[in-house]
C-alpha positions in Angstrom: 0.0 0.0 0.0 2.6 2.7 0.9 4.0 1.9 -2.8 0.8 3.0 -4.2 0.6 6.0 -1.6 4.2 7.1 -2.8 3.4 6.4 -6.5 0.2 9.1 -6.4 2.5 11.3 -4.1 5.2 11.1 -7.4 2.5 11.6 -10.0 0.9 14.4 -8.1 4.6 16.4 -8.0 4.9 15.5 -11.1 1.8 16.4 -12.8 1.8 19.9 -10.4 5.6 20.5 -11.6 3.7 20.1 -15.0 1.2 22.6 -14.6 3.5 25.3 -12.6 5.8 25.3 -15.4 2.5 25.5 -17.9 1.6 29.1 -16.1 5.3 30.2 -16.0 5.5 30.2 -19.9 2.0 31.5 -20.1 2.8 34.2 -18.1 6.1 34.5 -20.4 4.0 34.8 -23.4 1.6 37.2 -22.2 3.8 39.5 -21.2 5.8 39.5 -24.7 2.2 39.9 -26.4 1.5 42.8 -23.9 5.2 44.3 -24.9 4.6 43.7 -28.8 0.8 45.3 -28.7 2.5 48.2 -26.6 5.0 48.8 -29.4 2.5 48.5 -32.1 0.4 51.0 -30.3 3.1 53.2 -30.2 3.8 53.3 -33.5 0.7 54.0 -34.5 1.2 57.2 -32.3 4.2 58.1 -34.6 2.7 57.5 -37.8 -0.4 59.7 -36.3 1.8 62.4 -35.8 3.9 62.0 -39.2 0.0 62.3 -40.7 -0.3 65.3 -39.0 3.0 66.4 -40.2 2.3 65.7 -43.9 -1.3 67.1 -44.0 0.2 70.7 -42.6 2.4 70.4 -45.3 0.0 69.5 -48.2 -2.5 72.2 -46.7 0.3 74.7 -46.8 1.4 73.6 -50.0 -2.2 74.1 -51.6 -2.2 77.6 -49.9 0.8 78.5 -51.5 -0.7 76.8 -55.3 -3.9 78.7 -54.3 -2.0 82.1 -54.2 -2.4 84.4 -57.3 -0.7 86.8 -57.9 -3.2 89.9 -59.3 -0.8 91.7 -61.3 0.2 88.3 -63.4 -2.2 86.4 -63.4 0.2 83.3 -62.2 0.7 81.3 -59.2 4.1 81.8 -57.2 6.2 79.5 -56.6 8.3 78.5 -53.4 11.5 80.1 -53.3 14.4 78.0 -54.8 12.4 75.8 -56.6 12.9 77.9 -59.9 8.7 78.7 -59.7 9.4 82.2 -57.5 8.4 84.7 -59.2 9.8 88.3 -58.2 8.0 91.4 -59.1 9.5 94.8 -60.1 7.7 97.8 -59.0 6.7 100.5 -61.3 10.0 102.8 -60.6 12.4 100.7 -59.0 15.0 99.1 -60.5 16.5 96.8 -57.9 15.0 93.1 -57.0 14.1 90.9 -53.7 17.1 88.7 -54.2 
């Protein structure tokens, strides 16, 4: 009898060891799924604010398409990308370099 008693005592350890070790490495790969949805979360932060960043852009780079100029007739350009256009005044004979 006290084999059997020491038999169930073995399997019990064994099959607890078992089960311990079960919850370690599910506690393992939760917290690597918590760290990975963290980092995904935060870089959907950074592309939020690199959206941001390109729509002030495009909206400032409309603005500046939108602009007319009255006495031309044409749109003006950004400086240095060979579309400025620089005006002369009636009676002046230097430009805005």
């Amino acid at each position: 009898m006290e084999d059997e008693g020491s038999f169930f005592e073995r399997e019990r350890d064994r099959l607890t060891g078992e089960i311990t070790s079960g919850f370690e490495e599910l506690l393992s790969s939760s917290n690597n799924l918590n760290r990975k949805l963290e980092e995904v979360l935060g870089m959907t932060r950074e592309y939020e604010t690199i959206a941001a960043l390109w729509r002030s852009f495009h909206e400032l780079m409309r603005g500046q398409k939108d602009d007319v100029d009255d006495s031309r007739g044409e749109p003006q350009g950004l400086p240095g990308t060979g579309g400025h256009i620089i005006t002369i005044k009636p009676g002046s004979a230097e430009s805005d370099d």
